[in-house]
N, C-alpha and C positions, 0 to 999 in steps of 0.2 A: 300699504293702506293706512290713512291716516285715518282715526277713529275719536270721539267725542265722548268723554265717560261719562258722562250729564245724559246721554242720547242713548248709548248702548254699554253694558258693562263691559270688561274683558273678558267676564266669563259667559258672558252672551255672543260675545262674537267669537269664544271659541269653542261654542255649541254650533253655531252656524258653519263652521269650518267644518265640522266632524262629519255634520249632517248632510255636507255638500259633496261631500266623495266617499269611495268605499278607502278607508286607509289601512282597510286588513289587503288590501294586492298591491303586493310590494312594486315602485315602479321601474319599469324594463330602460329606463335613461335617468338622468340624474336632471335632465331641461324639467322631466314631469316630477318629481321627489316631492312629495308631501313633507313637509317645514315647515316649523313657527319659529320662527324669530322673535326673543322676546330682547327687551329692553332695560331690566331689571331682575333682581332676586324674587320679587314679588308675582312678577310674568311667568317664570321658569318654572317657579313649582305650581301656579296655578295649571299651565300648558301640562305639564308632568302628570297633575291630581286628572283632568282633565283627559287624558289617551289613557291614563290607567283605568278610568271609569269607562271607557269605550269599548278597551280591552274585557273587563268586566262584563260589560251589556249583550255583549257579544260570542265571550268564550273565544275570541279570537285574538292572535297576535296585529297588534297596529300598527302599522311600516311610517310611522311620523316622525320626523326627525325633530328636538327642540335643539336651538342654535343659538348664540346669543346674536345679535344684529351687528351687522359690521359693516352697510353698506345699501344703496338699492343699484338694483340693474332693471330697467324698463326689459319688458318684454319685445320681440321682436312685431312689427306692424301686424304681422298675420296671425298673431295669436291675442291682437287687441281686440276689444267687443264681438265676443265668439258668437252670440247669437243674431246680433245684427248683419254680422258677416253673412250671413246665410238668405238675410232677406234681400234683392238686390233695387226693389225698389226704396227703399229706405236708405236704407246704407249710400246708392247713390244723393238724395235729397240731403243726407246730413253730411258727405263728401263733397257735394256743391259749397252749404255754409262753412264745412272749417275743412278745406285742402289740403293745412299742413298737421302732414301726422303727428304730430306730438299733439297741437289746440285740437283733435279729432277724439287721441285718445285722454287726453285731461278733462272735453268737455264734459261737464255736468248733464245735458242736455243729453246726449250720445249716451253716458252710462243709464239715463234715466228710459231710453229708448230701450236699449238695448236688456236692459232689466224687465221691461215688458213684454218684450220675444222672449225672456226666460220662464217668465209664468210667473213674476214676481208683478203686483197688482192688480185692483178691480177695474172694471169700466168705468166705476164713479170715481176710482182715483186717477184714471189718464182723464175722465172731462174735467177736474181738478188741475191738473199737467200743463195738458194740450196747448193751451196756451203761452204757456213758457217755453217752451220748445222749437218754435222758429219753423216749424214745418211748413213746407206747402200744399196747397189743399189736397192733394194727388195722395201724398204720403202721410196725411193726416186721418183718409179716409183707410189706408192700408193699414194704419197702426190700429185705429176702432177694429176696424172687420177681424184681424188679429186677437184683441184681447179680448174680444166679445166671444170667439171660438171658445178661447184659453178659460172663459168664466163660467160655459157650459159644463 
């Protein structure tokens, strides 16, 4: 994940990490292993200050591994945009625009969709969106009826 320190801290985004999975259950493969990859001496002990506060909030041991970064591996296709995958009228409309899986899973558009089936923004920020997004009407009206659910 490339991230913007102007935009989000590092210690913002790895509040969002923690808060996105349980990493007191240790996991059963190494493909699912909770890891932060830090980049620096400054990353590692923040990531470190950071599970050990979790640990803390929780009374629980945190199965987080900190690593130092050595590399990226793309995921395999089936585990790109989890919750779009699930929609199939959607997921086909953004499969018509970008065909090839890599421009599917890089696009912007695609994470932006796909962050909407997560429950991640309002109805006034997809009519904000909407329009940048390249959708067709079909799939424009499924993503509204979608997040309008999600804002109840």
């Amino acid at each position: 994940m490339d991230f913007d320190p102007e935009t989000i801290s590092y210690g913002e985004l790895l509040h969002v990490f923690f808060v996105s999975h349980n990493a007191a259950i240790p996991s059963m493969s190494r493909q699912y292993a909770s890891v932060i990859f830090h980049h620096d001496e400054e990353q590692r002990k923040a990531a470190e200050e950071a599970k050990r506060a979790m640990e803390a909030r929780y009374g629980l041991p945190v199965f987080t591994e900190i690593r130092p970064f050595a590399g990226f591996t793309r995921a395999e296709d089936y585990h790109q945009k989890y919750y779009l995958r699930n929609d199939t009228i959607l997921v086909s409309a953004l499969m018509s625009i970008y065909p090839d899986a890599t421009e599917f899973a890089d696009s912007t558009a695609v994470a932006r969709v796909n962050g909407y089936l997560g429950g991640e923004g309002t109805p006034d920020d997809l009519s904000r969106d909407l329009p940048g997004l390249g959708l067709p009407e079909e799939a424009q009206k499924r993503l509204r009826l979608v997040v309008d659910r999600m804002s109840r």
